[in-house]
Chimera marker file (.cmm) of the C-alpha trace (Angstrom):
<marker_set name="trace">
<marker id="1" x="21.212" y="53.903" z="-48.481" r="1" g="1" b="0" radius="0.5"/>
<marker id="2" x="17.851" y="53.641" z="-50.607" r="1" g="1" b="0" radius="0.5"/>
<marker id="3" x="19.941" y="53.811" z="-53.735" r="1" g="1" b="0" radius="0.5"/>
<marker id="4" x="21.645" y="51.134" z="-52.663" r="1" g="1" b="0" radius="0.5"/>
<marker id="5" x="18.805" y="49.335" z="-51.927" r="1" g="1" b="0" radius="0.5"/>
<marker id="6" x="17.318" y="49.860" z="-55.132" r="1" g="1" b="0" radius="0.5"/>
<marker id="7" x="20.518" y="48.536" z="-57.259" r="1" g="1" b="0" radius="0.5"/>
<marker id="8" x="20.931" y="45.667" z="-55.198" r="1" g="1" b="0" radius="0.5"/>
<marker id="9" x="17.178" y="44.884" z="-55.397" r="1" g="1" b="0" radius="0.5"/>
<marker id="10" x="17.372" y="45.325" z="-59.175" r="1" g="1" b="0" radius="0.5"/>
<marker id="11" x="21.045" y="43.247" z="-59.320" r="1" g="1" b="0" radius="0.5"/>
<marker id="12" x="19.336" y="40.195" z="-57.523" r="1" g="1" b="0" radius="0.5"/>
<marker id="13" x="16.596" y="40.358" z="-59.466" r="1" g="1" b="0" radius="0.5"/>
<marker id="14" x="18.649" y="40.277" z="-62.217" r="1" g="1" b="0" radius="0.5"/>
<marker id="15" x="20.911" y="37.494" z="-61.372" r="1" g="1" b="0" radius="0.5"/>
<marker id="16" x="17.931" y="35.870" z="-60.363" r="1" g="1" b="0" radius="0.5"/>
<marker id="17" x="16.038" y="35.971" z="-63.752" r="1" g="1" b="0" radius="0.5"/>
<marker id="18" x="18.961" y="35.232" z="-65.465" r="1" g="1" b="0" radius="0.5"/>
<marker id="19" x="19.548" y="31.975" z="-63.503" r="1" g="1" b="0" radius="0.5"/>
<marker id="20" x="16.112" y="30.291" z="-64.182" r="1" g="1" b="0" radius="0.5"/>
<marker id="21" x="16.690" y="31.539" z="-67.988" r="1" g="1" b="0" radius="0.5"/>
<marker id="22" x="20.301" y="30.152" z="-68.421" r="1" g="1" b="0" radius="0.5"/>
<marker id="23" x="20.662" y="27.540" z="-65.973" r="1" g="1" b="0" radius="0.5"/>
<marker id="24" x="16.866" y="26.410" z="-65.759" r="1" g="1" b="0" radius="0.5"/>
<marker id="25" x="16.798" y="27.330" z="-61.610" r="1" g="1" b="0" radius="0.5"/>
<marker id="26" x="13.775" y="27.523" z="-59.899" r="1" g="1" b="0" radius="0.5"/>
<marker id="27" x="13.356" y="31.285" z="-58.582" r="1" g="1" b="0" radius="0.5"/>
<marker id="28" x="12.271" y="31.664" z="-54.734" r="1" g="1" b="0" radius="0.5"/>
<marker id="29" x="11.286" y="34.342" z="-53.594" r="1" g="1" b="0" radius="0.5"/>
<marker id="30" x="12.418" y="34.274" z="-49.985" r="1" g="1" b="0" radius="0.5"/>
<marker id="31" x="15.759" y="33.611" z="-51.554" r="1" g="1" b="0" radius="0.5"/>
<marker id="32" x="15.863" y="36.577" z="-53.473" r="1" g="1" b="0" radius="0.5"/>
<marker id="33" x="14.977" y="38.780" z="-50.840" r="1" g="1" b="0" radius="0.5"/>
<marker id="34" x="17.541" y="37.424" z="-48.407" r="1" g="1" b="0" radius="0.5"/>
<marker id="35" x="19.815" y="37.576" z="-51.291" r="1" g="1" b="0" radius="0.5"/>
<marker id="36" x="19.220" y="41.085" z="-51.963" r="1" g="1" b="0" radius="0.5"/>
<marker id="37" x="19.431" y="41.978" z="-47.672" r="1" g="1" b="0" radius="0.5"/>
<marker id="38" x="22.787" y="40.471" z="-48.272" r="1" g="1" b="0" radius="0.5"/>
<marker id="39" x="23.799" y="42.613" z="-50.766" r="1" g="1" b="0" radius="0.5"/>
<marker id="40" x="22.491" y="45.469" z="-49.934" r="1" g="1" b="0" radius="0.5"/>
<marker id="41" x="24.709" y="44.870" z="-45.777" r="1" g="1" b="0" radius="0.5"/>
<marker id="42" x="27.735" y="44.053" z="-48.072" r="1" g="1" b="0" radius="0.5"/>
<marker id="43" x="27.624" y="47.226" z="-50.033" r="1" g="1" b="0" radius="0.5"/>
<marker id="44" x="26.970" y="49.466" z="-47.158" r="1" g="1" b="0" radius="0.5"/>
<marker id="45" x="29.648" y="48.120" z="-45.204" r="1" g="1" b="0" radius="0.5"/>
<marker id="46" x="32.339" y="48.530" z="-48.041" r="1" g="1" b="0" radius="0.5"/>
<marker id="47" x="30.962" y="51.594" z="-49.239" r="1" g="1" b="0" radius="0.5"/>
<marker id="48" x="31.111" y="53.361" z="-45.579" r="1" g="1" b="0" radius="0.5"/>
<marker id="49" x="33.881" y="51.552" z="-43.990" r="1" g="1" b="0" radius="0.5"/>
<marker id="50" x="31.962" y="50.056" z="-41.080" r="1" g="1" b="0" radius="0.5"/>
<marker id="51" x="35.015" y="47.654" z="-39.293" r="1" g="1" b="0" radius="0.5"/>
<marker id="52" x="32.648" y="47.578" z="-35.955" r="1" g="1" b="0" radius="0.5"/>
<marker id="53" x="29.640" y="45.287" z="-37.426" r="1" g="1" b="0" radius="0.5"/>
<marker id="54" x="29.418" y="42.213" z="-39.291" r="1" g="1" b="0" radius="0.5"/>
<marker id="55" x="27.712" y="41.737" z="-42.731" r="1" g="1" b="0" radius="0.5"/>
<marker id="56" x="25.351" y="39.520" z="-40.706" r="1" g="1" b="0" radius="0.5"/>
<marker id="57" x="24.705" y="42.723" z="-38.010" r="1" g="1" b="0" radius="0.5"/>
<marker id="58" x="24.220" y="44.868" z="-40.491" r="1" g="1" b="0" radius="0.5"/>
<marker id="59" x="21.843" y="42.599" z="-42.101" r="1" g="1" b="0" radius="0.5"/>
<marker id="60" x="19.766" y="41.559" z="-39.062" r="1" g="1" b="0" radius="0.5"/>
<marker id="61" x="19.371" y="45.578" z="-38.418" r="1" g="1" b="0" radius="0.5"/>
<marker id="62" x="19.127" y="47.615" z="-41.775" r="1" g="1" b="0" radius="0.5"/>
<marker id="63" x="16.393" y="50.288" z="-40.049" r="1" g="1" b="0" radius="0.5"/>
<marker id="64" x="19.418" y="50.954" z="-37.336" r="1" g="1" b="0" radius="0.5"/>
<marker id="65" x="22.591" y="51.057" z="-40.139" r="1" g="1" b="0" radius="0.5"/>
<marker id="66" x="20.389" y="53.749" z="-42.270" r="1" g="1" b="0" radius="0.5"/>
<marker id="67" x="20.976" y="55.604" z="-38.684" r="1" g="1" b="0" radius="0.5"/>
<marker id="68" x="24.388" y="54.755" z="-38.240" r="1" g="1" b="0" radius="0.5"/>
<marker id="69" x="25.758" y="56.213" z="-41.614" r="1" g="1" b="0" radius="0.5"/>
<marker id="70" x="23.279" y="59.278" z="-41.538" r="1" g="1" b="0" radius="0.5"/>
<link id1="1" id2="2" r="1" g="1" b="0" radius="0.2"/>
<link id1="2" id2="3" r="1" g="1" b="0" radius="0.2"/>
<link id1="3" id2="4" r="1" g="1" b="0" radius="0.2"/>
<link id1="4" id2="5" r="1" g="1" b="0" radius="0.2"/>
<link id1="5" id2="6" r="1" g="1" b="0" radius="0.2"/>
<link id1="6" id2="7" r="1" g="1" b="0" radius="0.2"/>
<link id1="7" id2="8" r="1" g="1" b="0" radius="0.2"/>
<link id1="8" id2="9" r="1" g="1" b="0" radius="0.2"/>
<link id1="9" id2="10" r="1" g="1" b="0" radius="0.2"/>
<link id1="10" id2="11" r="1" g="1" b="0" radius="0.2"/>
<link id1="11" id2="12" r="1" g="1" b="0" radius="0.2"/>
<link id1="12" id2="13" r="1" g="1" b="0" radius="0.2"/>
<link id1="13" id2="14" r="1" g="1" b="0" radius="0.2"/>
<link id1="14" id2="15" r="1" g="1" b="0" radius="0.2"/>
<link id1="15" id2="16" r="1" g="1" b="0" radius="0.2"/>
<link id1="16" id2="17" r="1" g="1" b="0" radius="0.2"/>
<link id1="17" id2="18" r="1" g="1" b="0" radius="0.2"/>
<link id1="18" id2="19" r="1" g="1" b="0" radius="0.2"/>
<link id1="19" id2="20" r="1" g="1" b="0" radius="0.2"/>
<link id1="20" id2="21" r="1" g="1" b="0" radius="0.2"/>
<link id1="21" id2="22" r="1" g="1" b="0" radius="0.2"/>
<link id1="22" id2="23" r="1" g="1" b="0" radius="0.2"/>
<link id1="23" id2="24" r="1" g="1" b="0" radius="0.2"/>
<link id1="24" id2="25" r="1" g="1" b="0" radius="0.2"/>
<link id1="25" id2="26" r="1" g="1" b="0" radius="0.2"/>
<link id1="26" id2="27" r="1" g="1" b="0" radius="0.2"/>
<link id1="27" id2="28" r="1" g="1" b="0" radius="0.2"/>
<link id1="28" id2="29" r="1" g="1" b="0" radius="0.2"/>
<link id1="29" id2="30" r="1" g="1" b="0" radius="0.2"/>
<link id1="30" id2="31" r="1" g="1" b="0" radius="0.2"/>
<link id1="31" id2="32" r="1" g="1" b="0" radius="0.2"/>
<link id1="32" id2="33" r="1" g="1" b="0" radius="0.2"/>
<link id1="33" id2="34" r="1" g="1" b="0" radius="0.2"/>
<link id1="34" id2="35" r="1" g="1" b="0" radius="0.2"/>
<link id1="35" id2="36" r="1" g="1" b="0" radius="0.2"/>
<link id1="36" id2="37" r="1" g="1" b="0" radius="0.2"/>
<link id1="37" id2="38" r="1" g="1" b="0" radius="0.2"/>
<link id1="38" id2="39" r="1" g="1" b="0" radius="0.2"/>
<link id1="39" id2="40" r="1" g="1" b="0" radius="0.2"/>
<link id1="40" id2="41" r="1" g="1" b="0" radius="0.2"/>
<link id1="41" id2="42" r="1" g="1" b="0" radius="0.2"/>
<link id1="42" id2="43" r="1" g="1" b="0" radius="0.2"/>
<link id1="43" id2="44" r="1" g="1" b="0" radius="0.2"/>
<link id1="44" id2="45" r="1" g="1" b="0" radius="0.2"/>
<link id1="45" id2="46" r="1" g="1" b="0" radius="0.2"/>
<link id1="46" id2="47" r="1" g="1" b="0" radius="0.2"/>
<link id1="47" id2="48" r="1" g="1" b="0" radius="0.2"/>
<link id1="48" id2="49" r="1" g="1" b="0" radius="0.2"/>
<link id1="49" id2="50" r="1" g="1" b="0" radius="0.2"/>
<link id1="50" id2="51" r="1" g="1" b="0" radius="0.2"/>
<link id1="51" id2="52" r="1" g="1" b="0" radius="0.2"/>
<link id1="52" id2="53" r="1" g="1" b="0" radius="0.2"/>
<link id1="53" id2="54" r="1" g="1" b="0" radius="0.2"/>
<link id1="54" id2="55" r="1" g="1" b="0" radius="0.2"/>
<link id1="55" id2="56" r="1" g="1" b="0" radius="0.2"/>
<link id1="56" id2="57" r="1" g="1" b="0" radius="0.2"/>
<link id1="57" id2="58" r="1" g="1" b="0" radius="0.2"/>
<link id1="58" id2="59" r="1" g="1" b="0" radius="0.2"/>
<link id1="59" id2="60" r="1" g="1" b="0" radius="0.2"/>
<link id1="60" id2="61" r="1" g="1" b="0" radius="0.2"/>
<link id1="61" id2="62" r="1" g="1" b="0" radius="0.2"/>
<link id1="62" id2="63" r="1" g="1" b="0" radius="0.2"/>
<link id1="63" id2="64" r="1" g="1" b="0" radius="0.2"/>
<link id1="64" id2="65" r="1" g="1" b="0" radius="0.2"/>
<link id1="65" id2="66" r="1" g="1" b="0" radius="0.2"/>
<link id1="66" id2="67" r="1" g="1" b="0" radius="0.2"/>
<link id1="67" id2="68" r="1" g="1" b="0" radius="0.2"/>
<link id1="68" id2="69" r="1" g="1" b="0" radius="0.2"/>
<link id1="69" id2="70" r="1" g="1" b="0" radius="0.2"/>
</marker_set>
């Protein structure tokens, strides 16, 4: 899980950066962060087939999904 967490910390940042670069967007950081949380539910949910929770579930709890998929 704390890979993931890395990469999709790194990927928002990214897309982030690139945005205010390319498209002249103003970066915000409470955006980014619930971008990355986002990311970071999506990818654990494909990535360990969890059908019982939603993105949003997973999201609201990341301290209890590390548990679940340990």
């Amino acid at each position: 899980m704390w890979e993931c967490c890395f990469y999709a910390t790194l990927w928002s940042i990214l897309i982030t950066r690139n945005d205010a670069i390319f498209n002249n967007k103003v970066a915000d950081r409470n955006q980014v962060v619930e971008l990355t949380k986002t990311r970071v539910a999506l990818w654990i949910k494909a990535r360990f087939d969890i059908k019982v929770y939603t993105v949003e579930d997973i999201k609201r709890n990341l301290d209890g999904a590390r548990r679940l998929i340990i």
